[in-house]
C-alpha positions in Angstrom: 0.0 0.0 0.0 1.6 3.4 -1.0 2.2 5.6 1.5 3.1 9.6 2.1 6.3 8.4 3.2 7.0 7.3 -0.4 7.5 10.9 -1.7 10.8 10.3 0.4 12.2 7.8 -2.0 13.3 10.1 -4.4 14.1 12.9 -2.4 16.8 10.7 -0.4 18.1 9.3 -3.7 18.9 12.9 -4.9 20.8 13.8 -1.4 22.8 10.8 -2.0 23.6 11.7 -5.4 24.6 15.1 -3.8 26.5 14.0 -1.6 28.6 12.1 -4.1 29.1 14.5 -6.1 30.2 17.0 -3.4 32.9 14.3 -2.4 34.7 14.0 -6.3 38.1 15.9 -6.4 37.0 17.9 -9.8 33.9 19.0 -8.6 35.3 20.1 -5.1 37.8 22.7 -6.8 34.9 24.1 -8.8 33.0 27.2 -6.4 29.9 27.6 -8.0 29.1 24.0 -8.5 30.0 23.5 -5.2 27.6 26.3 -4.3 25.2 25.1 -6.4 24.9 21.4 -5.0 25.3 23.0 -1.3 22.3 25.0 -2.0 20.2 21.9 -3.4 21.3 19.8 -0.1 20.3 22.4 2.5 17.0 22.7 0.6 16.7 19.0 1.1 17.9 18.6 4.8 14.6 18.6 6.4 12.5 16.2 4.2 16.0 13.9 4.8 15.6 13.9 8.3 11.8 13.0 7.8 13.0 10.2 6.0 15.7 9.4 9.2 13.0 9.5 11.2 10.7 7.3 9.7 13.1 4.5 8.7 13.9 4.5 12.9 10.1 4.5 13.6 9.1 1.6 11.6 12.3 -0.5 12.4 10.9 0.0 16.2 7.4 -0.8 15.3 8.6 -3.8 13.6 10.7 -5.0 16.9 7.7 -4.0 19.3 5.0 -5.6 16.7 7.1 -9.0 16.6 7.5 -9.0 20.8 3.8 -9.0 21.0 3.1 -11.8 18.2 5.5 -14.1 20.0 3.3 -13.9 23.4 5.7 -14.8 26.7 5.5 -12.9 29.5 2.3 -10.7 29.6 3.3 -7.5 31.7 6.8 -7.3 28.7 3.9 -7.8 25.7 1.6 -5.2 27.5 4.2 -2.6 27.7 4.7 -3.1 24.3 1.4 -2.8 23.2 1.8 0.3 25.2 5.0 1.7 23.1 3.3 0.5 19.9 0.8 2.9 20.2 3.6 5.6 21.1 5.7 4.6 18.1 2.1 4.5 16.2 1.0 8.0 17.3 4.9 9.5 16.3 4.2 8.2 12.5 1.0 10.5 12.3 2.7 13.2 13.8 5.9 12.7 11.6 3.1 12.3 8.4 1.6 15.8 8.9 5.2 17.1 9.5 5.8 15.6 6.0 2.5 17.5 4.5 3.5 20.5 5.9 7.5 20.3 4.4 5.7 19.1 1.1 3.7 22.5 0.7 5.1 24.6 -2.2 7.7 27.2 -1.1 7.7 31.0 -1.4 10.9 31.0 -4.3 11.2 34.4 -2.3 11.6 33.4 1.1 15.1 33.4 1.7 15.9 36.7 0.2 16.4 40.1 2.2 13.8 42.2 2.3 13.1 46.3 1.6 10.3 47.6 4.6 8.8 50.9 3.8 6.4 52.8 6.3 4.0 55.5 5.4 2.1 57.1 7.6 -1.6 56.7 6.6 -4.7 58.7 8.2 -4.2 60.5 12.1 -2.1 63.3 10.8 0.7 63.6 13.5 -0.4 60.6 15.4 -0.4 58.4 12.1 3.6 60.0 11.6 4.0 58.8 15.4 2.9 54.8 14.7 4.7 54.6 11.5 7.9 55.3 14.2 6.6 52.8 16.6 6.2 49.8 13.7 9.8 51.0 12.5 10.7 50.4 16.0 8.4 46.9 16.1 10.7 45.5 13.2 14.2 46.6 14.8 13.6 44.7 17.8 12.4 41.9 15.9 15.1 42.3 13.5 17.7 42.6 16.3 16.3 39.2 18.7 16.6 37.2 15.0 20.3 38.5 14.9 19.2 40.0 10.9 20.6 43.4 10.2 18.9 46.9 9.6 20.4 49.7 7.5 18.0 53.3 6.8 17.6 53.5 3.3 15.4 56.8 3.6 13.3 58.5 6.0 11.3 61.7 6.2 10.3 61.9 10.1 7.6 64.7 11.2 7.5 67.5 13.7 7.3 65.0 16.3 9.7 62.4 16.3 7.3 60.1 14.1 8.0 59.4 10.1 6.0 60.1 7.4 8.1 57.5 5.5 10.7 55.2 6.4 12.3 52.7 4.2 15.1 50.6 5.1 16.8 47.3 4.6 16.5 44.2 6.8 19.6 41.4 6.0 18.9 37.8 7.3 18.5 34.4 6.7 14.5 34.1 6.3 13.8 37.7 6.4 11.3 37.8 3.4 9.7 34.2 4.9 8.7 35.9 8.0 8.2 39.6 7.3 5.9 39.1 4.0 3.2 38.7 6.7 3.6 42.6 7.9 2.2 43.7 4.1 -0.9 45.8 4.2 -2.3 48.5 6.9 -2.1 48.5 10.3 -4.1 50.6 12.5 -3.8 51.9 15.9 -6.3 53.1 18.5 -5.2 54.8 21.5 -4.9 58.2 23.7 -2.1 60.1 21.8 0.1 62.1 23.8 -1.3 65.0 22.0 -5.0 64.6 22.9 -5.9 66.8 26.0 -9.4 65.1 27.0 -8.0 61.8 26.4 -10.0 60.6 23.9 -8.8 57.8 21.7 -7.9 57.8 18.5 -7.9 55.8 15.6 -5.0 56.2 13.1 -3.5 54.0 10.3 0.0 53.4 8.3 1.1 51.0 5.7 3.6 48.7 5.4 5.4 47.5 2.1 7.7 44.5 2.2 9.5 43.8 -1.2 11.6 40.7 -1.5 15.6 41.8 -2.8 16.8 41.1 -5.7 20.2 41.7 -7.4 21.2 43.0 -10.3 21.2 39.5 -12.6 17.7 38.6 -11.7 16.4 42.2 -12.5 18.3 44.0 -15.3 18.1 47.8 -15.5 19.2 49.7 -18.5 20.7 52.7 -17.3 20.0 54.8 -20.6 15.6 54.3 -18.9 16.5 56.2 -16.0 16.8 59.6 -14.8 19.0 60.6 -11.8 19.0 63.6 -10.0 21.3 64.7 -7.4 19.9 67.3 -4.5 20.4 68.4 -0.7 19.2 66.1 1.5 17.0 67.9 4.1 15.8 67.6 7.7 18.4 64.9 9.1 21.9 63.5 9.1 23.1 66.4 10.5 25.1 69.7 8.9 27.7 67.7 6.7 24.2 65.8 5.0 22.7 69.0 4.2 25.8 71.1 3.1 26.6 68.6 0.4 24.2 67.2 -2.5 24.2 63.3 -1.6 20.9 62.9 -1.9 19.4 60.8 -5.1 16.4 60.3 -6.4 16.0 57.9 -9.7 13.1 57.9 -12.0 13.0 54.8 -14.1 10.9 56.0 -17.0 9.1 53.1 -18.8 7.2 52.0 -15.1 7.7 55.4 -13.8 8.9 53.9 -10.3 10.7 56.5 -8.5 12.8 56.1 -5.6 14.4 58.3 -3.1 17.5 57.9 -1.2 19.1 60.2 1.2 20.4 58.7 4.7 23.7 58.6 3.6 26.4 61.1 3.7 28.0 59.7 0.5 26.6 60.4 -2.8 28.0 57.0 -4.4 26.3 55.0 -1.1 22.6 57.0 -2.1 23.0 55.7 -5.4 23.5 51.9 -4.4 20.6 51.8 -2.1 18.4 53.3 -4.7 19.4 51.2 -7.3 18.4 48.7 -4.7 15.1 49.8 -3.5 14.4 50.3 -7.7 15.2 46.7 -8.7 13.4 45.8 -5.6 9.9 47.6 -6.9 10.8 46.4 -10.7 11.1 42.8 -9.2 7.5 42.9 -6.9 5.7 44.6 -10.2 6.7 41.6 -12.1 6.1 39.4 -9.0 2.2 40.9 -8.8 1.5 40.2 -12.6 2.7 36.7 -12.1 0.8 36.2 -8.7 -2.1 37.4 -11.1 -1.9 34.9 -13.7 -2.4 32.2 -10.7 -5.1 34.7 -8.4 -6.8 31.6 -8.0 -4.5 29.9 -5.5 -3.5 33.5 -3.5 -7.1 33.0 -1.4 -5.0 31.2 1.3 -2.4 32.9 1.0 -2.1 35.5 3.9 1.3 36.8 3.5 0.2 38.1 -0.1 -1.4 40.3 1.5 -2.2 43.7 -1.0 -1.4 47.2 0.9 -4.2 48.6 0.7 -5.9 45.6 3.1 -6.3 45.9 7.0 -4.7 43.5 8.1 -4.0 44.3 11.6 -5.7 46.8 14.4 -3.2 47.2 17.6 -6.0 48.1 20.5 -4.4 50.0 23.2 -7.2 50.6 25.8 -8.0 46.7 25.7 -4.3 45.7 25.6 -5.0 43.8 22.8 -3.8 43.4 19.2 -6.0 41.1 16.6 -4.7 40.1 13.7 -8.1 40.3 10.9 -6.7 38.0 9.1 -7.2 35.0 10.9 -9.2 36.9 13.3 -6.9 36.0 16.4 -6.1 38.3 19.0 -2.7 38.7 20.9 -1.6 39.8 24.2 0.0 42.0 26.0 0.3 45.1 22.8 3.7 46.6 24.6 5.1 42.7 24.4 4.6 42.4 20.8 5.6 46.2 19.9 9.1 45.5 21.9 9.3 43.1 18.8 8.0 39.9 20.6 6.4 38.9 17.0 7.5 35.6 16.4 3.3 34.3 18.0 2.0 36.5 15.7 3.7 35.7 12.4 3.7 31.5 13.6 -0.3 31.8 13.8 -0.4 33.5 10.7 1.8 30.7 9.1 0.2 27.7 10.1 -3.3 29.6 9.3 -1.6 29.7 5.5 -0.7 26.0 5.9 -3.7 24.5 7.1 -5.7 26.2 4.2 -3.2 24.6 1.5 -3.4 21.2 2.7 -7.2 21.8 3.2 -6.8 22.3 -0.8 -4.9 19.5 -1.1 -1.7 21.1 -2.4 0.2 18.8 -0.9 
């Protein structure tokens, strides 16, 4: 009788065969096939292990099963009866496990990712949440050990931003973050409101997968580049000296701004970074669009435009719309305690695939 556990079969054939390969002396001087076949193993680890697993689990539900055919002494068959239905109950759990690593993965999720924040509607207030979320995703960034780099900011009058975009570097970034996508909306007291009413104010978040410059080609003579002051931060050197950039790529019309640095040459970089990165997620959206069909379950495709999140400061409580789950305390979660959020939001996604029977 066939079995989930089949799929395996190949899977562990294909290791092997990497792991030969790896091993011969012509192959092992040559980087990028080296690279290459190092990136197809890791991809491969987990369902391997599966595999591990499985072949340890039926050889001990063959050595149990055989101790209680053969009879003898009745409390040493009834305590493996007992294990049986351990070793039994391990398989299922070790099947769904399987389902789950089966699922079709995000080609994006590994990459870095580009997070901007715009403050939506709440005026001032609005400027002041777009400076919390930023805030939200440093921590969160920082207890994952990823890296965060400004890319461009234009804060308000009262510490808040109107926009911030900047750069998070680590190993899952896109897999985890893509869930952030869409707006978020406070309500709360602001520290401007005399009679303490609350308030309700909104900002959105973008999250565009990285890509470099082989997967997205730019022709140079489609842009336009201008070169200004940067204004309102960085301090004196920023604004004496034109290092700010701004590039206009002309057949989308995709512009992008970028100003936190004091060099002229680092600007440019991250813009040409932040460009590719729109260039790649237009491209991305018209081929999500070809297959709308399957995006239903799909919460981390969130579009921008969609509330997907309403943090609730008065009831201490932040519910995700979503998969209409609510999370406590707020302050936890906004010290960039996210990792409950985004994990509900990800096993929502899965259960709804294998309820379509994608894998």
């Amino acid at each position: 009788m066939s079995s989930i556990f089949d799929k395996l079969i190949p899977i562990v054939h294909r290791y092997e065969e990497i792991e030969s390969e790896m091993g011969r002396p012509e192959v092992a001087v040559n980087f990028e096939r080296i690279q290459e076949l190092a990136k197809e193993r890791a991809s491969l680890d987990d369902l391997v292990a599966i595999a591990r697993r499985y072949e340890d689990l039926t050889v001990e539900q063959k050595d149990l099963k055989a101790l209680v055919e053969e009879g003898g002494d009745p409390e040493l068959v009834a305590m493996a009866r007992e294990e049986m239905e351990s070793v039994d109950a391990a398989i299922g759990d070790l099947a769904q496990s399987l389902r789950i690593a089966l699922l079709p993965k995000d080609p994006n999720d590994a990459r870095d990712v580009i997070v901007e924040i715009r403050s939506g509607a709440g005026g001032q207030e609005a400027s002041l949440f777009a400076a919390d979320l930023y805030r939200l995703y440093s921590r969160y960034a920082q207890l994952q050990n990823w890296n965060v780099e400004v890319m461009d900011a234009n804060p308000s009058d009262l510490g808040g931003f109107n926009k911030i975009v900047f750069e998070i570097q680590g190993k899952g970034a896109f897999s985890r973050l893509k869930y952030e996508r869409g707006v978020h909306r406070v309500q709360r007291v602001p520290d401007t409101e005399a009679q303490g009413r609350i308030h309700t104010s909104t900002a959105t978040v973008a999250v565009l997968p990285e890509a470099d410059e082989v997967e997205v080609k730019v022709n140079p003579d489609e842009l336009r580049i201008d070169i200004f002051h940067a204004g309102g931060h960085g301090g004196q050197n920023v604004n004496k000296v034109a290092t700010a950039v701004r590039i206009v790529h002309e057949p989308t019309g995709v512009v992008v701004v970028c100003q936190d640095e004091r060099s002229q040459h680092k600007n440019k970089q991250k813009a040409m970074a932040m460009l590719r990165a729109r260039l790649f997620e237009a491209e991305q959206e018209r081929h999500d669009a070809e297959i709308s069909s399957n995006r239903k379950s799909q919460v981390g495709s969130a579009d921008r435009s969609e509330k997907i999140r309403t943090y609730n400061y008065p009831q201490d409580r932040i519910t995700d719309h979503r998969i209409s789950s609510s999370f406590h305390p707020v302050q936890r979660v906004m010290d960039g305690e996210l990792n409950d959020v985004i994990d509900a939001l990800v096993s929502h996604e899965q259960e709804a695939l294998l309820g379509e029977g994608v894998a």
